[in-house]
C-alpha positions as CSV (number, residue, x, y, z in Angstrom):
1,X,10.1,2.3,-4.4
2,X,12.2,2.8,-1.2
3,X,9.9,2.3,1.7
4,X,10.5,3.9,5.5
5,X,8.9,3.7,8.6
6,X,10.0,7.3,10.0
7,X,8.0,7.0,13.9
8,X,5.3,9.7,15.6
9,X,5.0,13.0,13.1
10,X,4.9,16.2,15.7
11,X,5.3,18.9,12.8
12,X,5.4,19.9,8.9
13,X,9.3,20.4,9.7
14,X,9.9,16.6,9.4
15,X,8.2,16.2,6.1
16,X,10.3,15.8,2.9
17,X,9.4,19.3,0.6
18,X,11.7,18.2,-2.7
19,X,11.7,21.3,-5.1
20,X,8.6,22.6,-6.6
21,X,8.6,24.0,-10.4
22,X,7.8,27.8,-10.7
23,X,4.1,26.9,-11.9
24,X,3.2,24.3,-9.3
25,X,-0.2,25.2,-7.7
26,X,-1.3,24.7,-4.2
27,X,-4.3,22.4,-3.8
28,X,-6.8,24.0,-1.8
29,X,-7.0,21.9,1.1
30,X,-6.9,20.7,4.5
31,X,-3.2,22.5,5.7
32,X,-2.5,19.8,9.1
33,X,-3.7,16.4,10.0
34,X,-6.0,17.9,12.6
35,X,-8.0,19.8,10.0
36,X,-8.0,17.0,7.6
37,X,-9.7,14.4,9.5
38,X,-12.4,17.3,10.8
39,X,-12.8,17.7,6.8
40,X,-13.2,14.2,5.7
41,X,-15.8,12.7,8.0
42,X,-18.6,14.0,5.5
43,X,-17.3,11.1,3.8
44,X,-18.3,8.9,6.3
45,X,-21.8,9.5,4.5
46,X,-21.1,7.7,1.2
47,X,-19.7,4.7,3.1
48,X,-22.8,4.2,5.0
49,X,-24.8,4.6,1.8
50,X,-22.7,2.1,-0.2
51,X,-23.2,0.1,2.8
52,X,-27.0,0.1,2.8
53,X,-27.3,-0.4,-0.8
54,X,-25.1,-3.7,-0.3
55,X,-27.6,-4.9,2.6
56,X,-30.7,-4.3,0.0
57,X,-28.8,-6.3,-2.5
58,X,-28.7,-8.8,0.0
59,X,-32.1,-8.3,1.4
60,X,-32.2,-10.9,4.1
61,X,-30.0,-8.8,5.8
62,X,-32.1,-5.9,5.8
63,X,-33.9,-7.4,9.1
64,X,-31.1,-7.3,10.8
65,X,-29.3,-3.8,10.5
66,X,-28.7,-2.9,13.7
67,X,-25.2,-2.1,14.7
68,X,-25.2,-4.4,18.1
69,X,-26.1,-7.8,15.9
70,X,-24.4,-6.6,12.5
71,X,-21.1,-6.0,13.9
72,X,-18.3,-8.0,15.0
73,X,-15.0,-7.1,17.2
74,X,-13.0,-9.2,15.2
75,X,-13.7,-7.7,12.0
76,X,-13.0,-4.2,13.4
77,X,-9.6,-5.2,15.0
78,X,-8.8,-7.0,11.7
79,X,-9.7,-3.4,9.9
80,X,-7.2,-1.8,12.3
81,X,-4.5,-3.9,12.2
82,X,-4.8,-3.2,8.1
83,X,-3.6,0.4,9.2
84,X,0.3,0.0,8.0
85,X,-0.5,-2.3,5.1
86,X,-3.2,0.3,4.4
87,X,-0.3,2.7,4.0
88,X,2.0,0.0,2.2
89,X,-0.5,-0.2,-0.6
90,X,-0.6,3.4,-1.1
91,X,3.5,3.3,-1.7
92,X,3.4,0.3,-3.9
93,X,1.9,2.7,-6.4
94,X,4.9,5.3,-6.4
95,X,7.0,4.8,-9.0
96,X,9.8,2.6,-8.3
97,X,12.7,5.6,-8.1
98,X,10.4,7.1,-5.9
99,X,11.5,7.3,-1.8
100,X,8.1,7.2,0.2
101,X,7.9,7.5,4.4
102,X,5.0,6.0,7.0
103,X,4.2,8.1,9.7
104,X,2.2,7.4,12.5
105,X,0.0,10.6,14.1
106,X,-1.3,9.3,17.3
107,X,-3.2,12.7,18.0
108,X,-5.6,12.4,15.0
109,X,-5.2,8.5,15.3
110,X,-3.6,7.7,11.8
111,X,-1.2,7.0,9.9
112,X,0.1,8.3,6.3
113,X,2.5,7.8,3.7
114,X,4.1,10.6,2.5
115,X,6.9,11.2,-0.5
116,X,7.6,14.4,-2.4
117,X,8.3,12.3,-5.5
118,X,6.0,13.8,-8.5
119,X,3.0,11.6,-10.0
120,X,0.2,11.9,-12.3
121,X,-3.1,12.7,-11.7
122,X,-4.5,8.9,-12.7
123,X,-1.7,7.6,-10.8
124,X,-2.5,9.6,-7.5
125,X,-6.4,8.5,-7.8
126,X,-5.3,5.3,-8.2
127,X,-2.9,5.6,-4.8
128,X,-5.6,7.2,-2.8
129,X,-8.3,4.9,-3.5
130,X,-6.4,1.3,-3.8
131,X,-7.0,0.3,-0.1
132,X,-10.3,0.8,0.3
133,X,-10.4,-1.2,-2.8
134,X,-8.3,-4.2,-1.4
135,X,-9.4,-4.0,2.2
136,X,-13.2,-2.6,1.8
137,X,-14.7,-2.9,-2.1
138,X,-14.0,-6.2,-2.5
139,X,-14.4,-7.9,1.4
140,X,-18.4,-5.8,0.8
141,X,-18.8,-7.3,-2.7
142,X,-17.5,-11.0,-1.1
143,X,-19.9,-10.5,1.7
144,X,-22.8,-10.4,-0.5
145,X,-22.1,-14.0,-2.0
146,X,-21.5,-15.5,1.9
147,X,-24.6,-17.6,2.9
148,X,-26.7,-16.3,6.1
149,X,-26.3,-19.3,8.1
150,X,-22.5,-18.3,8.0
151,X,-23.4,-16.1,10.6
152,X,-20.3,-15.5,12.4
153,X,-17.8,-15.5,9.3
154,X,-20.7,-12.6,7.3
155,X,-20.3,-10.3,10.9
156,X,-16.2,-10.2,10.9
157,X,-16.9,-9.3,6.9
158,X,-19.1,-7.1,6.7
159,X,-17.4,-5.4,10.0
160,X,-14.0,-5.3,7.9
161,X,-15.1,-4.7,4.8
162,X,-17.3,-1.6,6.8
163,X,-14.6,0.6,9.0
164,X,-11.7,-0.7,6.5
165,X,-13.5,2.1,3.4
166,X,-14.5,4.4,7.0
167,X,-10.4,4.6,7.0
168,X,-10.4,5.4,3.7
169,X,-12.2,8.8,4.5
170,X,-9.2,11.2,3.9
171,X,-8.1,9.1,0.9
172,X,-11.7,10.4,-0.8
173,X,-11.0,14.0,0.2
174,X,-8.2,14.1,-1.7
175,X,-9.2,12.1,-4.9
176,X,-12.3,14.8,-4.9
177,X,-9.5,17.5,-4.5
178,X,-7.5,15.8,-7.4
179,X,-10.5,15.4,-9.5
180,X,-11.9,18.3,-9.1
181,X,-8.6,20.7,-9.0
182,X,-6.3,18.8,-11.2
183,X,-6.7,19.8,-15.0
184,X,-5.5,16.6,-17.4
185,X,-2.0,16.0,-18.1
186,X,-1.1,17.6,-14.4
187,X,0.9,15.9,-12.3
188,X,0.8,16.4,-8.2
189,X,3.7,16.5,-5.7
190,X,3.7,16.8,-2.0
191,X,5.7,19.7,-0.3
192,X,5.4,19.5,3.6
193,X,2.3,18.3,4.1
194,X,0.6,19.7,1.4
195,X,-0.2,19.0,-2.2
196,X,0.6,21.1,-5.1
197,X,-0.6,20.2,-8.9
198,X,1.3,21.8,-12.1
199,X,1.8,21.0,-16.1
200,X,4.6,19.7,-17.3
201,X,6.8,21.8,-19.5
């Protein structure tokens, strides 16, 4: 996998398109960044769930949810400094002959990877939803092991752990779009900014 940091995206013109086969359907989706991010904040509402279900687990926490004395700074600046390894982990799943490109959008406030390089449907799931696994999942699921009187080292965490899967939100936009869109066997590929699922012939 041939990895490229390509600067500020303005338009769809400076995205790779590649060459579509004749049966390649469009996904029905978000069409720009803008309207992607408006999309997938309503999965803002699982994370806070998961969130909650981990502080029951770990029930002397329960006392303490409020935001002010949960929270730290330093978790949340860790979670944003993750933003570019967020998007390296997302290309380490390409294939290795495929070429994949970081941009950075700094009117919606993210980054993304993109490539026009075909991949299968278990392979996509797998590409959207491996940094929230790295850098949210498994920092939560760490977190509930950590001792309370570790007070300052369970804040930067849980903080981490927290707006690291609330980064993740257009990631889980498009595995629903996958999972639900995608028959089996399909593979998806990227054209502009859009994605585009077809059977192989």
């Amino acid at each position: 996998m041939k990895l490229k940091w390509k600067g500020i995206y303005k338009n769809e013109e400076q995205l790779e398109v590649g060459e579509l086969p004749e049966n390649a359907v469009k996904f029905k989706e978000p069409n720009t960044p803008s309207e992607l991010n408006s999309a997938a904040w309503i999965y803002i509402i699982p994370v806070i769930i998961l969130v909650c279900i981990a502080a029951l687990v770990k029930p002397t926490y329960v006392f303490n949810m409020v935001f002010l004395d949960v929270f730290d700074i330093w978790g949340i600046l860790l979670a944003l400094l993750m933003v570019v390894p967020h998007e390296i982990l997302h290309a380490l799943v390409l294939p290795k002959d495929a070429e994949a490109n970081i941009w950075f959008y700094p009117q919606g406030g993210m980054a993304f990877v993109h490539s026009a390089f075909p991949i299968s449907k278990s392979r996509f799931i797998i590409l959207c939803l491996l940094p929230s696994i790295i850098f949210g999942l498994t920092p939560l699921i760490i977190w509930l092991f950590i001792p309370m009187e570790f007070k300052k080292l369970s804040r930067v965490l849980l903080s981490f752990a927290f707006f690291s899967l609330l980064f993740g939100v257009g990631d889980y936009l498009n595995t629903f779009n996958a999972a639900r869109q995608m028959p089996k066997g399909s593979m998806t590929q990227l054209y502009g900014f859009n994605s585009y699922w077809f059977l192989p012939q």
